[in-house]
TIGU-948686 format. One record per residue: residue in three letters; y, x, z of N, C-alpha, C in turn. Coordinates in steps of 0.001 Angstrom, whole numbers, plus 500000, padded with zeros to 6 digits. Each point is the difference from the previous one (the first is absolute). Example, Ala and Ser with C-alpha at 12.3 -4.5 7.8 and 13.67 -1.06 7.14 Angstrom:
ALA_494310_513190_507800_501190_499110_500000_501200_500900_500000 $
SER_501050_499650_499280_501190_500820_500060_501090_499230_500730 $
END
This chain:
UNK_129120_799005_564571_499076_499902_498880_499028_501171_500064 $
UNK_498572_499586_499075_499122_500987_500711_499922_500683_498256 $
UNK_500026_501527_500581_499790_500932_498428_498858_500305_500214 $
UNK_499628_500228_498348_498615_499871_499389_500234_501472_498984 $
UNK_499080_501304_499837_500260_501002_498991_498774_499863_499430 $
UNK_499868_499983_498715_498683_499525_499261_498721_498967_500940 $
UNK_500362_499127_500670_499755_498824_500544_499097_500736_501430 $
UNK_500859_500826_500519_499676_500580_501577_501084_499755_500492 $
UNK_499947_499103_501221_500764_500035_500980_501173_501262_500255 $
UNK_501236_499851_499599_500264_501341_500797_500990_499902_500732 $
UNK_500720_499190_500704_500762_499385_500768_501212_498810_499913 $
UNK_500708_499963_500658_500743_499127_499854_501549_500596_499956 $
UNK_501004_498715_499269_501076_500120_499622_501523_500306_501154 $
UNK_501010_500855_500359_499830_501017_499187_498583_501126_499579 $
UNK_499896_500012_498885_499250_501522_499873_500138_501315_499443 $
UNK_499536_500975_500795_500530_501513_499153_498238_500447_499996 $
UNK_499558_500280_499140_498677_500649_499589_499615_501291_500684 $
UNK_499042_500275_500186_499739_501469_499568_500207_500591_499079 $
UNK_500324_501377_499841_499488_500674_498803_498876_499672_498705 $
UNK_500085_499711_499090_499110_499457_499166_500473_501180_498467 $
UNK_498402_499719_499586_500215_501078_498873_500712_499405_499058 $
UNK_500480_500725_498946_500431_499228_498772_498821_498911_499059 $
UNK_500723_499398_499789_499276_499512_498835_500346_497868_500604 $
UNK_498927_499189_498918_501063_498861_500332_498834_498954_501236 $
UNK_500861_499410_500875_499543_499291_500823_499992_498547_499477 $
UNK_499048_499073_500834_500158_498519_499833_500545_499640_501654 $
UNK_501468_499560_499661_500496_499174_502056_500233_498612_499787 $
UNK_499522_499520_500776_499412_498788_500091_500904_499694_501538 $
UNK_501321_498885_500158_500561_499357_500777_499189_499200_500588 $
UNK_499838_499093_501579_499537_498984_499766_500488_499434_501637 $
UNK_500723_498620_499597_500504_499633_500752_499720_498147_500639 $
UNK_499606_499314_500568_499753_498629_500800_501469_499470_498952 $
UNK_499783_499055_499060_501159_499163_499723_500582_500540_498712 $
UNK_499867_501295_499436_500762_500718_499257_498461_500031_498901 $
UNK_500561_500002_498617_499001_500369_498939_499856_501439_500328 $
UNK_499139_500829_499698_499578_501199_500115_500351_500781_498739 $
UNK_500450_501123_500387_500624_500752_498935_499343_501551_500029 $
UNK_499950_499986_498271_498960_501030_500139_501041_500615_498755 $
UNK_499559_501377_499866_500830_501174_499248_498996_500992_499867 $
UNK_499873_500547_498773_499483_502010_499652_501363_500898_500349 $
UNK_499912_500711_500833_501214_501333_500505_498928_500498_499421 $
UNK_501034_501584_499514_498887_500803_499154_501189_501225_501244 $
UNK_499602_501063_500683_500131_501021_501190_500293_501144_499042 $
UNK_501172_500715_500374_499641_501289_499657_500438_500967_500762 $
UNK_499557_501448_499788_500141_501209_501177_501162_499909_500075 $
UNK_500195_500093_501289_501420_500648_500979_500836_498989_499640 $
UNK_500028_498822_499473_500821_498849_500112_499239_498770_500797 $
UNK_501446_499591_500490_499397_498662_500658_500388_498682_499416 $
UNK_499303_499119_499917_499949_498414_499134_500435_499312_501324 $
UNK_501200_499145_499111_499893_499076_501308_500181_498802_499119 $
UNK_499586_498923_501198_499501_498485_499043_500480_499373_500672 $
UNK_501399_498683_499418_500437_499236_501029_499535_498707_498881 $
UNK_499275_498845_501015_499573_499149_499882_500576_498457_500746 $
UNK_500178_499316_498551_500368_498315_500594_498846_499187_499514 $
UNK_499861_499989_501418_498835_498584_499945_500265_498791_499281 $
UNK_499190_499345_499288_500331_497890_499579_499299_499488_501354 $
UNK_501034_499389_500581_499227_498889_500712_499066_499004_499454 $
UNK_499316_500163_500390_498852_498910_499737_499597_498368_500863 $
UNK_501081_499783_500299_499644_498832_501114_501613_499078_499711 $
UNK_499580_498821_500619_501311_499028_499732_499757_499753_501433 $
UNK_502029_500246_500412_499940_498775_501342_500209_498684_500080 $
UNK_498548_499762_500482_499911_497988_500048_500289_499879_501365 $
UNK_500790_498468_499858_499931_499334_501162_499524_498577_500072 $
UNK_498884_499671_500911_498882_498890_499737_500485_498926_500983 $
UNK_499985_498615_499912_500715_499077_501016_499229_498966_499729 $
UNK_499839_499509_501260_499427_498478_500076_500366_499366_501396 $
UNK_499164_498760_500615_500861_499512_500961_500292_500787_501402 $
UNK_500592_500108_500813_500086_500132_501171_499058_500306_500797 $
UNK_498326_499573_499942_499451_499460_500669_498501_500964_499186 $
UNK_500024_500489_499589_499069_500617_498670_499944_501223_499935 $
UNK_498623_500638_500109_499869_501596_500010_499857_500336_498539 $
UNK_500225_501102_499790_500106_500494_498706_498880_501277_499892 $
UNK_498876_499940_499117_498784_500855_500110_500399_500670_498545 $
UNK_499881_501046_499851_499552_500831_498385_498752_501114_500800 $
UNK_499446_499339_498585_498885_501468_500006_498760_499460_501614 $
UNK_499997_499365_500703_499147_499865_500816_501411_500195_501724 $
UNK_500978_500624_499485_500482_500456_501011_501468_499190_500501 $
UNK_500155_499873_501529_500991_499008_500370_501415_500561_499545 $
UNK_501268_499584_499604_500825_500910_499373_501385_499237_500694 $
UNK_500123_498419_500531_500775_499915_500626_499738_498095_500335 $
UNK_501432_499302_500449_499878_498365_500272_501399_500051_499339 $
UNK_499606_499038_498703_501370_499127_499880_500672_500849_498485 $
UNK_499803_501053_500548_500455_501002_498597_499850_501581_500284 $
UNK_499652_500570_499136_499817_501492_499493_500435_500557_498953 $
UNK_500858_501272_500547_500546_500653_498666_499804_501505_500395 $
UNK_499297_500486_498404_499626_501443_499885_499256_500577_498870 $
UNK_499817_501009_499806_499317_500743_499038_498775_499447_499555 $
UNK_499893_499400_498716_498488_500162_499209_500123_500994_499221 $
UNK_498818_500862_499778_499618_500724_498546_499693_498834_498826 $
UNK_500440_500441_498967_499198_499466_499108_498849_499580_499816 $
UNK_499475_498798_499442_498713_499042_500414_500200_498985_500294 $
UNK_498675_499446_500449_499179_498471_500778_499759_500406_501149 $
UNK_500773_498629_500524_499411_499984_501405_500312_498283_500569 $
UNK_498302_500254_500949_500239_498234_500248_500209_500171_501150 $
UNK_501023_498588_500068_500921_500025_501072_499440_498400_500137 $
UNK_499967_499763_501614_499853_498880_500517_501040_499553_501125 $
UNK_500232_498773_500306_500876_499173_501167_499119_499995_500715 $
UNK_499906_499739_501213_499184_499655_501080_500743_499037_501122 $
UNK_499663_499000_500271_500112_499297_501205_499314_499314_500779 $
UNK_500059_499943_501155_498746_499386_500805_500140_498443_499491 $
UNK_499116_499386_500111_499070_498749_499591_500866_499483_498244 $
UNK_499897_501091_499415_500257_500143_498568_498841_500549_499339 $
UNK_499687_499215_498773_499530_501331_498877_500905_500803_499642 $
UNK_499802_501024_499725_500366_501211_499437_500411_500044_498447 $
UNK_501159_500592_499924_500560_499490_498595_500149_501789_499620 $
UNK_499207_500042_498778_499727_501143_499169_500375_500366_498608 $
UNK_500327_500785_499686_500728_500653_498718_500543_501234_499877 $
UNK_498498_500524_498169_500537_501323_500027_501424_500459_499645 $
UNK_500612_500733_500338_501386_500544_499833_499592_501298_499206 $
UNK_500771_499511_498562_499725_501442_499137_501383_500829_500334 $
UNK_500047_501349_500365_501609_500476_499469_499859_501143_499056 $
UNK_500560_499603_499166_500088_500829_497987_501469_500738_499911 $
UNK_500764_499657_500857_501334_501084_499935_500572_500282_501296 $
UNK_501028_500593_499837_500094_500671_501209_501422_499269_500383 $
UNK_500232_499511_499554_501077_499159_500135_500159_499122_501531 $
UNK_500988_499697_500756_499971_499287_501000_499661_498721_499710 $
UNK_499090_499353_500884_499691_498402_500039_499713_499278_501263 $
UNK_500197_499189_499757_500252_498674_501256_498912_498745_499492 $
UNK_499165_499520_501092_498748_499153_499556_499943_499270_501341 $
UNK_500301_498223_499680_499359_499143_500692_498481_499694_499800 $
UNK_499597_499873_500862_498343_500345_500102_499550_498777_500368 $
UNK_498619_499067_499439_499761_498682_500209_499672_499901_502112 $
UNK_500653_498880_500135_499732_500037_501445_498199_499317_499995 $
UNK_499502_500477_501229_498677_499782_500382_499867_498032_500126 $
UNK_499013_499413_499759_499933_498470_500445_499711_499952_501034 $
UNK_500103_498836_500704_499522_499206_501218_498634_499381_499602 $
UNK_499255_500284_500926_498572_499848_500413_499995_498814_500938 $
UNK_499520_498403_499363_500125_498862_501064_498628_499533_500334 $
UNK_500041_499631_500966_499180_499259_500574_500018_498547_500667 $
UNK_499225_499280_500114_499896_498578_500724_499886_499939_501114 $
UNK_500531_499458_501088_499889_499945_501736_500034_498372_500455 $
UNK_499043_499963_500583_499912_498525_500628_500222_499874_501664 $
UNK_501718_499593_500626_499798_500256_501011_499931_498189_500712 $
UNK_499126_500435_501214_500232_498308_500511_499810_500362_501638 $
UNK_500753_498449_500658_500080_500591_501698_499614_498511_500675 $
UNK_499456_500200_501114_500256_498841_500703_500801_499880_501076 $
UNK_500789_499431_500075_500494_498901_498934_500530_500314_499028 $
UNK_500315_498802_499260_500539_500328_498353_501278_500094_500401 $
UNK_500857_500249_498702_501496_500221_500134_500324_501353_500272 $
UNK_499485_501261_500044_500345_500758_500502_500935_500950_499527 $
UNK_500925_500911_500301_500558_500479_498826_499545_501303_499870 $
UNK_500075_500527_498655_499178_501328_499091_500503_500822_499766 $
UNK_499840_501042_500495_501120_501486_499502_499233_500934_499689 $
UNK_500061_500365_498770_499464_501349_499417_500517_501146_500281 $
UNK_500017_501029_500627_500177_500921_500285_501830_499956_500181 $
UNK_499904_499194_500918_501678_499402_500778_500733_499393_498731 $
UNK_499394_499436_499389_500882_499051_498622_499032_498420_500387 $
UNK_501118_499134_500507_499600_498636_499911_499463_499390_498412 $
UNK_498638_499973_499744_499219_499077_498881_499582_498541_499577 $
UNK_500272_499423_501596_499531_498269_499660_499148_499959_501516 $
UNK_499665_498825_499967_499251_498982_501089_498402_500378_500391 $
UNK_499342_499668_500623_498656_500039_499916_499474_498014_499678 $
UNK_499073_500103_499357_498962_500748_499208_501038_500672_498920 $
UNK_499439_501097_499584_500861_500715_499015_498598_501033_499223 $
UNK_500647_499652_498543_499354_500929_498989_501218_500397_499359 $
UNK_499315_501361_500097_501351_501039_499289_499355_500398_498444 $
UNK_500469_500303_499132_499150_500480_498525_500732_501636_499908 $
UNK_500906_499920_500234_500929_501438_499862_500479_500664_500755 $
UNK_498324_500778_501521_500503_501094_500783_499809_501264_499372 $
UNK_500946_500945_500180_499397_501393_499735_498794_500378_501027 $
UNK_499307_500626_498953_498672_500434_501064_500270_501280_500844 $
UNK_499046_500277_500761_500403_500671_501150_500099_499548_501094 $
UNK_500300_500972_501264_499494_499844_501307_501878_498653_500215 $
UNK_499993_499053_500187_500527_498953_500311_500428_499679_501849 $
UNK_501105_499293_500029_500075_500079_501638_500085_498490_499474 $
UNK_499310_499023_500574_500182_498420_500080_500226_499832_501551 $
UNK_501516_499060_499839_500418_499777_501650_499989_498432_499958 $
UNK_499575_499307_500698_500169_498691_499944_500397_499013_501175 $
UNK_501322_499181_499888_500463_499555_501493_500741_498076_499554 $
UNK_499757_499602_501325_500305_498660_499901_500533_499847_501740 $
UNK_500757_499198_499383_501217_499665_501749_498702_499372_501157 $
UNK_499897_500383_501356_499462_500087_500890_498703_501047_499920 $
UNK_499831_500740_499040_498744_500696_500029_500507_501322_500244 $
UNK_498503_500898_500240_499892_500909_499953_500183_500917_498554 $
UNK_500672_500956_499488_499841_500427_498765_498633_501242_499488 $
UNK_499535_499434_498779_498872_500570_499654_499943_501138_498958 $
UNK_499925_501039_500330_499851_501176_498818_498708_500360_499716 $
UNK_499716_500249_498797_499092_500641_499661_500219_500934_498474 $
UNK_498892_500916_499884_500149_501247_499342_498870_499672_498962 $
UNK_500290_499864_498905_498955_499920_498975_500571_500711_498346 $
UNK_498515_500296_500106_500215_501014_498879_499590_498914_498549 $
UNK_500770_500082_499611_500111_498865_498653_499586_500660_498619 $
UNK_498842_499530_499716_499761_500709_498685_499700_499037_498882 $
UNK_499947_500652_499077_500063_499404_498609_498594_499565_499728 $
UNK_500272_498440_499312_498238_499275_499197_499121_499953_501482 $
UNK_500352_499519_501460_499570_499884_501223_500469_498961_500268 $
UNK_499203_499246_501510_500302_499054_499883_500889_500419_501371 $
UNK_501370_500011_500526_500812_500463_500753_500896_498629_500995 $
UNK_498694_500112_501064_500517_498748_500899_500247_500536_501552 $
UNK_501217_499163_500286_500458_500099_501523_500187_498576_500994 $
UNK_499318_500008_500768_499994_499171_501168_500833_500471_501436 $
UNK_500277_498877_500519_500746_499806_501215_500194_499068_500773 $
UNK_499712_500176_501287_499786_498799_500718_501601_500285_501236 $
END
């Protein structure tokens, strides 16, 4: 903790002073997490004051959880996947989910005591898109990123968007991959011959 003598820096905890004249001081504690504690010592000649100080914590340990698969943001900053547990100070702070081809699921987190808490956190949505795949010949079969989907001609209504692996194969052929980046309110078509 960092000491403060009439609000000058004067080092940190343990501390033994200099020599100081009599008469009364303002010390000012101040510590990351801890309320700050402040006191008048009043000094006098040829005695020494000593000041033992208990901090209030000021922070609750939370632990934040959501799926498996889900980053956990407070404050702008990455803090873990899946779950995080640790120190807030007292306050707001917005905390977001993040997952790739998700919106982002947001909510401020007030903490008002210092008390331990535990918080399921809304998971992020799925972001879909439409894909129209077709081959010649027809019949072909459709795999989304190695998950069998259906036949060709094929319209899909519910891909996640994003960079996509489409593999497509039918008995005596050659098999066809392709790489398409699938985005949302587009019109997202794949051919194959």
């Amino acid at each position: 903790a960092d000491v403060y003598i009439n609000n000058e820096r004067a080092g940190k905890l343990p501390f033994v002073s200099d020599k100081l004249k009599s008469g009364t001081y303002r010390v000012k504690i101040v510590k990351n997490m801890y309320k700050t504690y402040e006191q008048q010592v009043t000094v006098q000649d040829n005695e020494t004051t000593e000041l033992n100080v208990e901090m209030t914590p000021n922070f609750a340990v939370v632990t934040l959880t959501t799926d498996a698969e889900s980053e956990i943001w407070i404050d702008g900053a990455r803090r873990g996947k899946g779950r995080w547990n640790g120190r807030l100070e007292i306050g707001d702070y917005t905390v977001e989910v993040k997952k790739e081809s998700h919106r982002t699921a947001s909510q401020v987190l007030h903490i008002n005591t210092t008390e331990t808490q535990t918080l399921e956190l809304k998971s992020p949505t799925p972001i879909y898109a439409s894909l129209e795949v077709s081959s010649t010949p027809l019949r072909a079969t459709v795999y989304i990123d190695d998950v069998e989907v259906g036949e060709t001609p094929l319209i899909k209504s519910d891909v996640l968007v994003g960079t996509r692996r489409i593999t497509l194969k039918k008995e005596g052929y050659n098999v066809a991959n392709r790489t398409l980046l699938v985005m949302e309110n587009e019109e997202n078509k794949v051919s194959a011959e």
